[in-house]
Steps between C-alpha positions, in 0.01 A plus 500: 500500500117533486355741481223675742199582341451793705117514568293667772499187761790295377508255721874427451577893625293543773598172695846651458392901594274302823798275643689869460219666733510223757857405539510901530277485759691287727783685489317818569311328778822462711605805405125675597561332808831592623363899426692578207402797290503264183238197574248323317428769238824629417655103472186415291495739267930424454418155476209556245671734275808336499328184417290723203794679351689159479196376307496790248880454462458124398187529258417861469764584201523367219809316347766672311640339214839625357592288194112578382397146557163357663739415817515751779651596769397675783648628840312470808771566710476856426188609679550265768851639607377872527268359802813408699593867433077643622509266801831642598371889475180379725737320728740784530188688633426307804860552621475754802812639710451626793816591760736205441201212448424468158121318438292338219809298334296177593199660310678574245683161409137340573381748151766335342437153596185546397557618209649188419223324603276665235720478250507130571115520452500659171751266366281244616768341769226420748779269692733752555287796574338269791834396615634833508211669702481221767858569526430837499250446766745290736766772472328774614294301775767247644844652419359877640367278811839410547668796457291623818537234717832288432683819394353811768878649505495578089600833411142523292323520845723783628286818556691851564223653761526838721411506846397797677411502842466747840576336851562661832825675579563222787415240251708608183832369608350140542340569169724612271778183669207266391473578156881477499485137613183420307574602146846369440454673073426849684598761215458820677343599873461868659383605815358824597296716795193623341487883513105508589513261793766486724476169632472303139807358328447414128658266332577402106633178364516342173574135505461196276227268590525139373166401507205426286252770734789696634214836600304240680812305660674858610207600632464185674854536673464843612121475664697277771740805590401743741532834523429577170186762409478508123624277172517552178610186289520549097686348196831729427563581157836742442439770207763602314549825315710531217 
């Protein structure tokens, strides 16, 4: 294999270390896009020093020879594999649980991808690194379009939320029957005269929303009831001590 002659602005290396910044850059673009805590930066620099530690792991060491001879060998696989490992620790990091919905896993399989991708740059496998990012690319956009629309009942978009509300004594029956009727995945509903006032009923109810806005849908549904003073609408998350 030929060598690199590794000077200041070989031309060779940074073609390969620039297609790593770009084709990291439209990955992070979607990703900067949709919100996510790791966007352009954070897939850019994955992309660029995966691409740069590949490099180093191809050209950096030199060749071992065993019987003595002028013949070496030399394995590049070695550096290379530990970034499956690195990419894997960062990924693990963007993984948040919260209550029963668990959040970054996209995130952190789009590290890994693009990982790959610089890898693919450093090795010099322009082809595959491009295919593999506008794959990349129609994943995430299309496929998560479609999870939204053609599939709205998935158990990804179901949101435990907690509804708290006061209503008027005359109204509470009607009230509490509704949500009843309304949210058929009710998991727990209480109903209770407020000490202060008299006249106000309040009532709890945790429920699971299958929805892709479910605080701005609830609220939605319960501005058309009557009777009811005060709402509280928030995301439910059950802590357990052990």
């Amino acid at each position: 294999m030929e060598q690199l002659s590794f000077q200041i602005f070989d031309m060779n290396v940074c073609i390969r270390i620039l297609a790593s910044v770009l084709l990291g850059f439209a990955v992070g673009l979607e990703r900067e896009m949709a919100n996510k805590y790791a966007g352009l930066r954070t897939n850019i620099l994955v992309c660029v020093g995966a691409c740069v530690f590949t490099i180093l792991s191809i050209y950096a060491f030199p060749m071992v020879s065993v019987s003595g001879d002028e013949f070496g060998t030399r394995d590049s696989a070695r550096v290379a594999a530990q970034i499956v490992t690195g990419i894997g620790f960062i990924g693990g990091g963007t993984v948040l649980r919260h209550g029963a919905n668990v959040f970054g896993l996209t995130t952190a399989a789009t590290l890994w991808a693009v990982a790959s991708i610089g890898m693919a740059c450093g090795a010099g496998m322009f082809g595959v690194a491009i295919i593999t990012t506008i794959l990349s690319i129609i994943v995430l956009v299309l496929i998560g379009f479609g999870e939204r629309r053609i599939l709205p009942s998935g158990v990804k978009n179901i949101t435990r939320i907690k509804i708290s509300l006061s209503c008027s004594n005359e109204r509470s029956n009607e009230i509490y029957d509704f949500i009843l009727d309304k949210y058929p995945k009710l998991r727990e509903i209480s109903k209770k005269l407020s000490k202060q006032e008299n006249d106000t009923t309040k009532i709890n109810a945790i429920v699971d929303i299958n929805s892709n806005n479910p605080m701005t849908d609830t609220y939605k549904v319960f501005k058309k009831v009557e009777g009811i003073d005060s709402i509280s609408i928030q995301e439910y998350s059950e802590i357990t001590l052990k």
